[in-house]
NUDO-220480 format. One record per residue (C-alpha): x, y, z. Coordinates in Angstrom, 3 decimals, m for minus. Example, Ala and Ser with C-alpha at 12.3 -4.5 7.8 and 13.67 -1.06 7.14 Angstrom:
// NUDO-220480
((12.300,m4.500,7.800))
((13.670,m1.060,7.140))
END
This chain:
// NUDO-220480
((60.638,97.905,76.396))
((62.373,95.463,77.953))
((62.731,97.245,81.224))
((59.126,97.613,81.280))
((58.670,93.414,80.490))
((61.032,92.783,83.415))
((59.212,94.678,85.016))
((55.518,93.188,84.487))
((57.233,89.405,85.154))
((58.111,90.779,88.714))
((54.493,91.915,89.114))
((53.275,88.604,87.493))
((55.456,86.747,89.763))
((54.135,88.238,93.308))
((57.700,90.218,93.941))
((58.457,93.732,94.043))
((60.765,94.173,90.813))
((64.468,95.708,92.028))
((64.602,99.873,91.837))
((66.697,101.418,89.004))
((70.226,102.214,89.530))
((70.438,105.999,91.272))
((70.442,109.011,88.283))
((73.781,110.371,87.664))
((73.882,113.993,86.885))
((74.220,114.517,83.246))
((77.687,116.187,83.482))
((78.818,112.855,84.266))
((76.965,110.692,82.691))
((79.926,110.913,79.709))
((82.714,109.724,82.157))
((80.948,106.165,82.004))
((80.348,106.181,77.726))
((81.707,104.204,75.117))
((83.340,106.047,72.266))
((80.119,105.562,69.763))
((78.230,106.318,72.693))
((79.887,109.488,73.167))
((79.055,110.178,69.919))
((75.098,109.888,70.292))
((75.277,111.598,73.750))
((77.264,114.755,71.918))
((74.434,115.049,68.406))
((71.484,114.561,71.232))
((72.310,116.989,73.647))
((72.900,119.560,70.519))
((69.723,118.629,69.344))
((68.003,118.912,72.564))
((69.569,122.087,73.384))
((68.275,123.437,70.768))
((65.149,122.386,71.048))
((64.890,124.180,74.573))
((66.813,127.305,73.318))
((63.684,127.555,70.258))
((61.296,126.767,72.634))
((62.258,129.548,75.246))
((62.106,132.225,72.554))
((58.666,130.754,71.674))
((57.821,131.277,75.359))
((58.853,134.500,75.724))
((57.519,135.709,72.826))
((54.045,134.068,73.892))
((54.600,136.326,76.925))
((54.757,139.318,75.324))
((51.779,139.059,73.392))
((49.500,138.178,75.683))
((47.574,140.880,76.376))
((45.744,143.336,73.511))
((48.466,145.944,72.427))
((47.866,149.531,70.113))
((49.655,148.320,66.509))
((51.692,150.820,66.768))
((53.347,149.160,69.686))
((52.996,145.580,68.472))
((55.605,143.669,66.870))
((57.274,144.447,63.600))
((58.825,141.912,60.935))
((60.391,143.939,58.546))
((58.362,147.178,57.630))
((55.011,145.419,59.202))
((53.382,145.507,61.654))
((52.584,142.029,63.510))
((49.350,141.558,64.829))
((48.997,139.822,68.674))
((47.087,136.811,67.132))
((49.877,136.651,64.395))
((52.844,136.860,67.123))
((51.506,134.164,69.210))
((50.923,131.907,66.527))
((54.153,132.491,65.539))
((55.664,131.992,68.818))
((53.398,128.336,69.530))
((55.126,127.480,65.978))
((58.608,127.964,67.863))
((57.727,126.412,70.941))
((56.006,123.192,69.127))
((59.336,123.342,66.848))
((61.163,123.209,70.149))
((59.553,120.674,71.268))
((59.703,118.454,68.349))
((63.512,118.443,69.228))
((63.311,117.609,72.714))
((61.149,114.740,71.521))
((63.697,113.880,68.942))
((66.542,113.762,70.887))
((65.053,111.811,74.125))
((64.878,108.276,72.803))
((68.812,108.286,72.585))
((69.269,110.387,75.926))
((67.403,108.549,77.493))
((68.978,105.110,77.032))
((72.522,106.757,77.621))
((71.531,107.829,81.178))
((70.164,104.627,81.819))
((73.720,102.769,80.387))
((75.577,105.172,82.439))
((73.636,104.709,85.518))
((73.674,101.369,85.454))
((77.494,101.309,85.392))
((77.709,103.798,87.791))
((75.579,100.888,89.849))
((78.223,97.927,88.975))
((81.349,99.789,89.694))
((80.219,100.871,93.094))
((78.334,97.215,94.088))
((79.605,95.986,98.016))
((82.522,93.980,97.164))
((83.885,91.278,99.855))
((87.739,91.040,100.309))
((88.545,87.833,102.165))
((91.588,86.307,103.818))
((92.065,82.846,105.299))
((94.801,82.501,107.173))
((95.253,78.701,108.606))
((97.252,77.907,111.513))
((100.858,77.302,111.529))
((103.831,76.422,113.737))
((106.206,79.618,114.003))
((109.380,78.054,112.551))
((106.693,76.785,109.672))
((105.703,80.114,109.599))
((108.760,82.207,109.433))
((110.221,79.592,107.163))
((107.572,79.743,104.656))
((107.236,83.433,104.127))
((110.630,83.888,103.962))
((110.196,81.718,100.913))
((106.995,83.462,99.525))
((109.038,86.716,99.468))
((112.139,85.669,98.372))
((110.369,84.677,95.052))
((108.331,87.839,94.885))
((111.468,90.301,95.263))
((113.385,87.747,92.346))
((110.128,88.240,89.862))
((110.120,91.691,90.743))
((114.125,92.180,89.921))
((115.607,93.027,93.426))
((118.919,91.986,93.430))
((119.869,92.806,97.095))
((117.580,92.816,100.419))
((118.587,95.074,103.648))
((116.466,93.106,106.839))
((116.046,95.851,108.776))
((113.938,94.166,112.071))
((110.986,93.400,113.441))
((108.208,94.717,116.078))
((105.305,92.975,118.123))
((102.431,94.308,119.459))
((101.018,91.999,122.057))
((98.000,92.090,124.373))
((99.828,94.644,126.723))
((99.272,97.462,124.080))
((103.302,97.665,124.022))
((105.340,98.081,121.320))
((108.333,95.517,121.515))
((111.174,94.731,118.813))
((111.568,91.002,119.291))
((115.721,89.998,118.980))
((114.565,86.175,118.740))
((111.917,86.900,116.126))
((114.428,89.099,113.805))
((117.287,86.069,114.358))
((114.368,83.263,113.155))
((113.910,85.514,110.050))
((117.710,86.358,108.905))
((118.770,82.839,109.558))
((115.933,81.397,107.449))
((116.445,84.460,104.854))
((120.150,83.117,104.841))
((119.257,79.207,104.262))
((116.896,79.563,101.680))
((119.416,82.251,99.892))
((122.469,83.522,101.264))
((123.554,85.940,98.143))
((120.548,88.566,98.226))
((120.694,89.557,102.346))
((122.381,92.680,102.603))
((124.723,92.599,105.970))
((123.832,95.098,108.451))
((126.099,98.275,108.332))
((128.008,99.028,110.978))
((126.314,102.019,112.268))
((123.037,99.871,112.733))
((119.539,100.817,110.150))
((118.090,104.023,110.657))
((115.639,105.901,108.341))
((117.405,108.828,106.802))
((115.090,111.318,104.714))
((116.564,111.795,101.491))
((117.552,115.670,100.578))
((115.477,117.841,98.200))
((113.094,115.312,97.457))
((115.797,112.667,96.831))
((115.549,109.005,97.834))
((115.954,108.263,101.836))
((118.357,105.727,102.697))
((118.584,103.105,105.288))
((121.500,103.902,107.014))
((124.207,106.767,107.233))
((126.564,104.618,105.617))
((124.649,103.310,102.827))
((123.949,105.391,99.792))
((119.582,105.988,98.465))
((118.611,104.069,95.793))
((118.861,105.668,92.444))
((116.157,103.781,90.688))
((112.817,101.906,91.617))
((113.766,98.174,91.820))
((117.244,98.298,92.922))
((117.292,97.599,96.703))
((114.490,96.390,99.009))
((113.871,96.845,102.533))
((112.202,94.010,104.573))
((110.573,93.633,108.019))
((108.313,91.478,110.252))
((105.386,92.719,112.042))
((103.428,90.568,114.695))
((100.067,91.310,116.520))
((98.652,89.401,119.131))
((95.004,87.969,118.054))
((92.010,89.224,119.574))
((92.348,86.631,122.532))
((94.904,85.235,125.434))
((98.138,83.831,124.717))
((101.139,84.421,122.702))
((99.047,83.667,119.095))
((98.936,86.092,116.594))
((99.232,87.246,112.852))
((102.946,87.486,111.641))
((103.619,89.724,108.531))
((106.479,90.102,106.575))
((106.659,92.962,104.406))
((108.993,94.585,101.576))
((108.917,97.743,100.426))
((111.321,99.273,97.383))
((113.853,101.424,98.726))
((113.765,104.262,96.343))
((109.820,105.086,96.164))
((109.253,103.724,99.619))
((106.123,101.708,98.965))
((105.136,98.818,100.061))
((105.287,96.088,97.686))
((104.621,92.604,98.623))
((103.802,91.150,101.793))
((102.764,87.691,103.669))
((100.984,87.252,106.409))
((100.806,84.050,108.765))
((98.835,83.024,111.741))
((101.161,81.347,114.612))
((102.289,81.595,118.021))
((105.487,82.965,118.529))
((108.017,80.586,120.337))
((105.940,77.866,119.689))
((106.496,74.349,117.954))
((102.926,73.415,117.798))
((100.537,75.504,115.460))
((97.232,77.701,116.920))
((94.117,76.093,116.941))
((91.261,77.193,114.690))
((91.540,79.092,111.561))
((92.372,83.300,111.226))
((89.547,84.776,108.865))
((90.223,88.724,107.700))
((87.300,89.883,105.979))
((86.687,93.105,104.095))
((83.252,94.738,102.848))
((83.870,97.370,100.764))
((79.854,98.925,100.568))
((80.796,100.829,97.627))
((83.423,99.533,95.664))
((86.133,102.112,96.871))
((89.645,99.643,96.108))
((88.757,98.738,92.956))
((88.032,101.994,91.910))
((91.073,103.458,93.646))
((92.751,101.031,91.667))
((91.609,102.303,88.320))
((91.845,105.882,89.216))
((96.043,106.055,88.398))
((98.880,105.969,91.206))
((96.974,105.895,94.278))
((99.210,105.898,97.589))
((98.057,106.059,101.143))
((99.211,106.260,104.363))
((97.851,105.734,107.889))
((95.826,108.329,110.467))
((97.501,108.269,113.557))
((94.004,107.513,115.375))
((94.098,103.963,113.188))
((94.299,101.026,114.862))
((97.498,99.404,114.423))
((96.276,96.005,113.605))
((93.519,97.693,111.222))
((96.213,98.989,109.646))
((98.140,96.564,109.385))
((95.508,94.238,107.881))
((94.536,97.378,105.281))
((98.054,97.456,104.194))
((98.541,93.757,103.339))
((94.884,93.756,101.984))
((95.990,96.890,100.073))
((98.835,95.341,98.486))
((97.973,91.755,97.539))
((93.862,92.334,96.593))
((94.338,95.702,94.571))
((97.072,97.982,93.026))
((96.434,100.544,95.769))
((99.972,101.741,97.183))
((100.858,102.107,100.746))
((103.158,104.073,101.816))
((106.202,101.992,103.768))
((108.266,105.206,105.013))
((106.797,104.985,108.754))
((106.694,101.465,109.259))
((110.432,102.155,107.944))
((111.214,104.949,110.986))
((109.089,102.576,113.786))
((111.003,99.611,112.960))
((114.659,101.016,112.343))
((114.207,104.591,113.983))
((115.336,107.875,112.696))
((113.296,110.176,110.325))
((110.945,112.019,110.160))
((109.070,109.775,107.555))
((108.280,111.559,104.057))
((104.747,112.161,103.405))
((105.514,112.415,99.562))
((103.013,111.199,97.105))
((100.288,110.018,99.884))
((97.195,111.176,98.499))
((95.031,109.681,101.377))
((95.041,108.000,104.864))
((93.226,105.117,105.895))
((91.656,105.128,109.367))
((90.794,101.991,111.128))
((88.729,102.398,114.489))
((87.716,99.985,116.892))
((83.901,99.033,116.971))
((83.187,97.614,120.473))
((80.844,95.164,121.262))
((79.505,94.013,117.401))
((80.965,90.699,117.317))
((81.292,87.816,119.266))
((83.885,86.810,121.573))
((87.589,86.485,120.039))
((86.862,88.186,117.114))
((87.027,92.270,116.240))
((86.049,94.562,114.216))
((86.910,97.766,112.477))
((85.228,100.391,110.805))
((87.166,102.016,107.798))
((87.548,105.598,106.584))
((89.752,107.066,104.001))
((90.471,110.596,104.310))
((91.840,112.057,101.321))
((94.237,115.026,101.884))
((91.931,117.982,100.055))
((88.021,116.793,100.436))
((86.171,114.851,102.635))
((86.821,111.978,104.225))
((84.805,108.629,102.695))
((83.319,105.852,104.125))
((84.705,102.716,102.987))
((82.664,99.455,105.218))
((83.770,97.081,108.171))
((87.095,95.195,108.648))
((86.606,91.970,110.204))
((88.808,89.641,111.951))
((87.944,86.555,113.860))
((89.647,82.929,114.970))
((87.364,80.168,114.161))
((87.692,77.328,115.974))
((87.492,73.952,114.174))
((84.076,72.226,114.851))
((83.697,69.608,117.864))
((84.084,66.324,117.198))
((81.590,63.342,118.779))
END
């Protein structure tokens, strides 16, 4: 009724009313019920089952005594012979019985497929994750992450921190491990907190799988974690914005040692070596068409990794977007073996890969885009929306 007045005030009103929400298939529809709800779906479909089951029999019955047949052939109930005009009247008796049922039942079904479709329609709405990252000076910037993440791995219990390094990616496509940038971190890591920074063992980080399924550990001298929470691992990442010069986004990450996910991480826009902050603001933006992190992030212990054909800025973005705007994990075992060496890095527990490609020419100038996949290991793969990121410049002044 009051779909149908919503409806009519639309018409009224010169616009074209919105369409339903799509029909989910009824073996589904109870995944999105309330308990009560459940209840009425369960005594409906009996009752409507039923119904159809009664009616069938009416049908066939109808069927078979269609035609003029010899009595002695006709139908019997008990010693007697049933007439043709007898047996169909009988079997129309079924049939309306049947349908009575159906009738009965599809008030309540009814409303339940609507509730559940209309769910169905808010949990898998386009939802915009958005990042604004304003410019800073790099000593700012190291400075003040180093902060951020100190608190995060206190909350979070973490009562000692291995630094493992840091890697750039500038505009040459090259993969670099920056000695200055790794210094600027450690000695600010040290300032703000010298108890909780591990020193570096003497034979130097390196990724070392862990043995039957046991924790890795960072270095041959240092024994795995035996617990979640123990020890953390931390590194920087920098890539080069989508423009000239030495500007870029700087993340630090930490990851707990044991499970090897990625836990927390910050993210700054800066130019490395630099005194004097960027100009113009970093904006990461996320559409999601269908809703596909915050139902990962319902659906239990999600993890996921990275497809080697992803970007490595898209990825990088997905991961820190990952971590700080759902409770999607990420795996942090390779970012582990690119950044210390050694491995090979565990797949364990990744249940998916994201996939980040490149879309050329969609955007303007200085900015980029992405379009995102996640491939689950068994299935297909999904498409997820478009990862934006773009340097806006502050507005001209008169």
């Amino acid at each position: 009724m009051y779909a149908l007045l919503a409806s009519l005030i639309f018409v009224a009103a010169g616009e074209v009313a919105p369409p339903p929400p799509p029909a989910v298939p009824d073996a589904e529809v109870v995944r999105y019920l309330k308990p009560n709800e459940l209840i009425e779906w369960n005594s409906a479909m009996r009752i409507s089952t039923a119904g159809e089951t009664r009616a069938k029999t009416g049908q066939s019955i109808l069927k078979t005594s269609g035609a003029a047949v010899p009595d002695s052939k006709g139908p019997k109930v008990g010693g007697l012979t049933e007439t043709p005009d007898q047996a169909k009247a009988r079997a129309q008796k079924m049939i309306d019985e049947g349908n009575s049922q159906i009738q009965q039942a599809l008030p309540v079904l009814t409303r339940l497929r609507s509730a559940a479709a209309a769910r169905v329609a808010e949990k898998t709405k386009p939802v915009t994750f958005t990042v604004d990252v304003p410019p800073v000076a790099a000593n700012l910037a190291v400075a003040h992450s180093v902060v951020r993440l100190q608190k995060q791995a206190r909350d979070l219990g973490y009562a000692k921190v291995h630094f493992i390094g840091s890697i750039s990616l500038l505009g040459d496509g090259k993969l670099n491990r920056p000695e200055d940038l790794t210094a600027d971190i450690r000695s600010a890591w040290n300032k703000a907190d010298d108890k909780s920074l591990a020193a570096i063992p003497a034979e130097g980080y390196s990724y070392i799988p862990g043995v039957d399924k046991g924790s890795p550990s960072l270095s041959k001298g240092l024994p795995a974690a035996t617990a979640p929470k123990q020890v953390a691992v931390v590194w920087a990442e920098f890539y080069a914005a989508p423009s000239a010069g030495a500007r870029g986004l700087l993340f630090l990450r930490l990851a707990d040692a044991y499970s090897m996910h990625l836990v927390a991480s910050e993210i700054a826009f800066t130019e490395l070596g630099s005194v004097i902050a960027p100009v113009g603001t970093c904006q990461v933006s996320l559409r999601d068409d269908r809703s596909f992190l915050p139902r990962l992030s319902e659906g239990g212990d999600w993890v996921l990794g990275f497809d080697r054909a992803s970007d490595p800025l898209g990825s990088a973005l997905l991961a820190h977007l990952s971590v700080t705007q759902s409770k999607v994990g990420v795996a942090a075992a390779p970012y582990v073996v690119i950044v210390a060496g050694g491995g090979p890095a565990s797949s364990e527990g990744v249940r998916a890969k994201w996939r980040a490609i490149t879309i050329p020419a969609t955007v303007p100038a200085g900015s980029l885009a992405f379009q995102v996949t996640s491939i689950p290991t068994s299935g297909e793969s999904v498409s997820v929306g478009q990862l934006t990121l773009k340097v806006v410049l502050p507005a001209a002044t008169k």
